[in-house]
Structure formats: structure tokens, C-alpha cells
N, C-alpha and C positions, 0 to 999 in steps of 0.2 A: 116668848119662846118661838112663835112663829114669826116673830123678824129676824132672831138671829138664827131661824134656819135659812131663809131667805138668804139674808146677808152670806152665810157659809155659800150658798151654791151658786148666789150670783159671785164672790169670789173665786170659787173652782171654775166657773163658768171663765170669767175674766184671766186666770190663770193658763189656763187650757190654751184661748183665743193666743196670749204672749206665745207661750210654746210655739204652736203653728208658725207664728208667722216667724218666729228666732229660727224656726228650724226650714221653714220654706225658702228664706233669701239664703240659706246656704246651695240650696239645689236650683237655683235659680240662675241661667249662665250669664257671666257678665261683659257676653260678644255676642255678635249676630252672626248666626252661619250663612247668611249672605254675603260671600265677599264680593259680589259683585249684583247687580241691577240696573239694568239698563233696557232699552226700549231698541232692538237690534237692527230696526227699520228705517230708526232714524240716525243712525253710525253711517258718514259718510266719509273718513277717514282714519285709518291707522296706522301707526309709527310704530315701527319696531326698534330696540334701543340695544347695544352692547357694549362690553369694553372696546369692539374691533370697530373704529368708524366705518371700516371698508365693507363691514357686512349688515348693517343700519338701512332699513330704509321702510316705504310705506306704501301703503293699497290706499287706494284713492276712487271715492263714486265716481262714474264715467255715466250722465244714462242712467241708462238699466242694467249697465254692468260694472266692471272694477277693473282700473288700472294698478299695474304692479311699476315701483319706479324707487329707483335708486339715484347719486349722482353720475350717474354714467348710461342708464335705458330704463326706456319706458316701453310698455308692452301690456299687451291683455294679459289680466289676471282669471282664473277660474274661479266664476264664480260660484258654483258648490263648494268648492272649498273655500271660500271667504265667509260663506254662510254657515258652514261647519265649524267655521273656530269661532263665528259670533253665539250660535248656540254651544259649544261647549264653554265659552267663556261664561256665560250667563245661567252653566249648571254650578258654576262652582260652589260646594257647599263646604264650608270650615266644620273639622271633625272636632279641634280643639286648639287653643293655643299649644305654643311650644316653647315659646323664646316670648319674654318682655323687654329684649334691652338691645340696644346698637349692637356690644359686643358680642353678641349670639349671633348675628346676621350670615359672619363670613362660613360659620358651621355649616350653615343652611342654604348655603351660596345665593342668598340675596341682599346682598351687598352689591356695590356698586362696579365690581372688578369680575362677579363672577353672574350676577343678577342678570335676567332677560327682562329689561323694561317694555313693555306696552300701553301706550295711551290711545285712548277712544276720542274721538272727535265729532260733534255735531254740529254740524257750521262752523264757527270760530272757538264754540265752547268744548271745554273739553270734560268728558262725561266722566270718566274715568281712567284710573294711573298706576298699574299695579305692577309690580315685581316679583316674578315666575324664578322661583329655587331648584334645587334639587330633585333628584327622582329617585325612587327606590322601587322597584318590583319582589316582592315575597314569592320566591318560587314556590315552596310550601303552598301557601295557602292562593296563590296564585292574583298575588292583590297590588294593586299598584298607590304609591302615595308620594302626593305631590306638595314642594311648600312655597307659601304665598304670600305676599308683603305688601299692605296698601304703599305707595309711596310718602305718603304723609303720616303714616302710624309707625312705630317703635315694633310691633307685636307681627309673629311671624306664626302663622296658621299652618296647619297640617291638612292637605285635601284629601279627598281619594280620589284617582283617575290618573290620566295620562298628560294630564294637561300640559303641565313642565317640557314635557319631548313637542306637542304638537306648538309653543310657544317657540323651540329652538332649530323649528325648521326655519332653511335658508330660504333667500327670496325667490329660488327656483323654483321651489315646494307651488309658488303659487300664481306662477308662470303659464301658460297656454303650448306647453309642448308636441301641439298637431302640428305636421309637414303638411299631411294629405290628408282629408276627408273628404272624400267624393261621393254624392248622394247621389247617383245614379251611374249608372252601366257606361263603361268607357266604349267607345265605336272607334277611335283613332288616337294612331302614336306617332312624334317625330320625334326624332333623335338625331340633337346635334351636337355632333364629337367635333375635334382637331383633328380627327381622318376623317369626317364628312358627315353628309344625313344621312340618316335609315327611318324608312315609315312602316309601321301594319296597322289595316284597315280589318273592320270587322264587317263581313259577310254574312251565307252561315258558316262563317271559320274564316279564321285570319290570314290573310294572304302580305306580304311585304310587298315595296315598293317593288319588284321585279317581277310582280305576279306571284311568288311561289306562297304554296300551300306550307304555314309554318305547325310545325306542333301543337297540336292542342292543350297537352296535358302541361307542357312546359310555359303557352300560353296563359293558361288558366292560374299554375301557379303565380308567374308572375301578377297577373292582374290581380290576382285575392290579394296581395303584399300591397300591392301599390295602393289599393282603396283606402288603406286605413296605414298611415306610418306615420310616428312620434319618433322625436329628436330625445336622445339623453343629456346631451349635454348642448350649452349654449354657447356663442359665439360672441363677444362683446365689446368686442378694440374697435369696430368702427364698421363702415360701411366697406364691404370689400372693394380690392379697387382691381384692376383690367379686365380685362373679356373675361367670359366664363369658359373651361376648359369641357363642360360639356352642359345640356341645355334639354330639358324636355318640354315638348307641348302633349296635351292630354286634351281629347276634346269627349265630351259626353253625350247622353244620349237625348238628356234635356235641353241642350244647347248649351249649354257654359262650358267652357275651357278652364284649365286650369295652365302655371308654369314650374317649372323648376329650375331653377340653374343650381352649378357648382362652379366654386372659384377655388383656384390654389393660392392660399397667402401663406407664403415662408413654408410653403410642407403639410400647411394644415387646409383639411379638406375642406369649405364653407358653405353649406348648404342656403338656399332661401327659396320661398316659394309665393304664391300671390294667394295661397289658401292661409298665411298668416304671417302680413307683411311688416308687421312689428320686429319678431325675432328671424336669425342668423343662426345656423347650428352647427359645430362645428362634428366632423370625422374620421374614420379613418377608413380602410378601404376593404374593411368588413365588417361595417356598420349598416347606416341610413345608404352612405354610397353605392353600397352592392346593390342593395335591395331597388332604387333608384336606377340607377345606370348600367351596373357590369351583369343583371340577370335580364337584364334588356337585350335577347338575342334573336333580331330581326334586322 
């Protein structure tokens, strides 16, 4: 009697044990919510991929910092933001599958015609290869959800976050757009136009080449502008070609100088300066141009 109660409860016992586990590997996910892992320090290049050749291109380690380059310019890249899209690339968590087959791709626009490819690079090897979809923002509940394609997997993930839009910035996004930044107190201006030079010197108060006592307050404005000014938009057909139609020197109080020229190509304003001699910017003449040369009145 007391074997086959045994027997009954090592049965129920062994019974029970099957359940568990039939019913564990159901709740059990059969993906990893990491779609990406990577070591972000040692990423010293990335490619950006699209259907448009013309808007493809790559960050590259320089140093201690990051080159931004396409087939047509190379330039410093910003690097907080090169370190921002390695750590959000590296939050990416998969909330769930969505798609298991090719033909589900083009819904989710990661396919090869609507897909933003991105590969990671460590030396020659390359770390990882993913395909960035779709974006949807829930105004409602205020939620954003992004989808995700290893390159070598069939299966199309669901994120949450922004990732998709910060994937489909252009290569400006990650471009170094300082004209000016000058770290210390300007003391002297020359300005050379196609009607001549004009210089002001700083005293206590600005006086112009002629001696005279200029404005302060219209002074002052200008100088706050000029300490700190960013280009919108870039310039990238080539190196400008003849004289510059007008020219500033900037000397400071540390001793370093800075330049600026403008050139006119075909109509279009071309800014360059020696505070970031990579990029060209281009304007119009109520842009970077005013702010630069036509509020320059001395």
C-alpha cells in the first residue's frame, strides 16, 4: 500500500514537472531583444546606405575625432553626435516580432528600395548590418515605434523610439556647421570690400580707421553675432574660384586672428572661414552674409 501511494505521487509529482515545462517554453520568447550589441569605442567607421547613391556616405575615426565624407567632401563630423547615434543604436530593444517573411519587408519599408542600411565597422571587420524602417508616432499616447531588419535575418522587429528618423538624417546632420567661434574678446576689425577697407579698433570704445567714435550699442550688437555664427546650408561644387568680393580679418585678444572671405559664384554667396577650413557655405544676403559683412558699419 505504501509503494503504490509513493508510486501515485511520484507520478503527480512527474506529471506536474511535464506541465511546467509544456507550458514554460510557450512563454519563453524565441528572439532576443537585443538587436544590436556592440562595444561603441571600438566603431571606427560607418556607412550609411540608400536607394539614392547620391545621399550614401560615411563617418570615419580621424584621431580623436570623426570625419563626415561622401564622393564629393570630406569634413569634420560632430562628434556628440556621432556618439549619440552609437549610443542610441546600442539601446535598441526589440518589443516583438512583426513580419517573418521577405514579402512583409516592403510594408515596413525595410526592403532594399525604401530601407536605410547601416553597417558598423571595427578595423576591416565589420560588427554589425541593420536595416532601419518605418516610423510611426502615436499622438495619443505620445509613443514613437520604430522597425528593424538585421541584414542577414528574414524577421522584421518592432522598437520603441526614434531611431528610424535619427537613421534618416542626411550627411549634414553630421557636418561641423561653425563659421565663427571665437574664444576670446575681439580688439580689431578690417574689412575688405570692392569699395575699399574699413577698420575699428577697440579702446575703451571703438573708434574706426578715421579716428571717429563709432556706436556702441550698434557695436556691441554686432560683436555678440559675430562671436558665435553657423552656416545652414553648405556649399559643395568645389573650391570657389576668383577674388573674394569682400574679406574680414578679426584679431582677438588672446592673440589669434581669425578670416572670412565671401565669393560670388554664378549668384550664389560662398562663405569660408580659417575657424573651419573643411567646409564652404553657401547664402544669400540675409543670411550668414549680413550678419558677417553688411552689419559691419565702420
Amino acid at each position: 500500500m505504501k509503494n503504490k501511494t509513493l508510486w501515485i505521487i511520484f507520478a503527480s509529482l512527474l506529471a506536474l514537472f511535464l506541465l511546467s515545462k509544456l507550458f514554460s517554453k510557450k512563454t519563453v520568447r524565441s528572439f532576443t531583444t537585443d538587436i544590436i550589441q556592440i562595444d561603441s569605442t571600438a566603431v571606427d567607421k560607418i556607412k550609411f546606405y540608400n536607394a539614392d547613391p547620391a545621399a550614401q556616405f560615411e563617418l570615419q575615426k580621424s584621431g580623436t575625432g570623426w570625419k563626415v565624407k561622401n564622393d564629393k567632401v570630406e569634413a569634420d563630423a560632430l562628434g556628440p553626435t556621432v556618439t549619440a547615434l552609437l549610443q542610441n543604436l546600442n539601446s535598441i530593444k526589440a518589443e516583438r516580432p512583426v513580419a517573418k517573411s521577405e514579402d512583409k519587408w516592403a510594408e515596413y519599408e525595410v526592403d532594399d528600395i525604401k530601407g536605410k542600411r547601416i553597417e558598423l565597422f571595427s578595423g576591416n571587420k565589420k560588427v554589425e548590418d541593420l536595416v532601419i524602417g518605418r516610423f510611426n508616432f502615436n499622438q495619443q499616447t505620445r509613443s514613437a515605434k520604430s522597425y528593424v531588419r538585421r541584414s542577414n535575418d528574414k524577421n522584421v522587429y518592432v522598437v520603441d523610439g526614434f531611431i528610424s528618423m535619427t537613421i534618416n538624417q542626411s550627411m549634414d546632420a553630421y557636418r561641423n556647421k561653425n563659421v565663427l567661434r571665437l574664444p576670446s574678446d575681439i580688439t580689431e576689425l578690417k574689412l575688405r570690400s570692392e569699395s575699399g577697407t574699413s577698420s575699428a579698433r577697440k579702446e575703451n570704445y571703438w573708434i574706426n580707421n578715421s579716428g571717429e567714435v563709432l556706436d556702441s550699442t550698434v557695436m556691441a550688437n554686432y560683436i555678440s553675432k559675430l562671436k558665435n555664427i553657423s552656416g545652414t546650408a553648405f556649399y559643395d561644387d568645389g573650391i570657389p574660384s576668383g577674388n573674394p568680393i569682400k574679406e574680414l580679418d578679426i584679431s582677438l585678444s588672446n592673440g589669434e586672428t581669425a578670416n572670412v572671405k565671401c565669393f560670388n559664384q554664378n549668384g550664389t554667396l560662398v562663405i569660408h572661414s580659417t575657424e573651419n577650413q573643411d567646409s564652404y557655405f553657401s547664402s544669400d544676403s540675409t543670411g550668414i552674409f549680413k550678419s558677417l559683412f553688411l552689419d559691419a558699419v565702420f
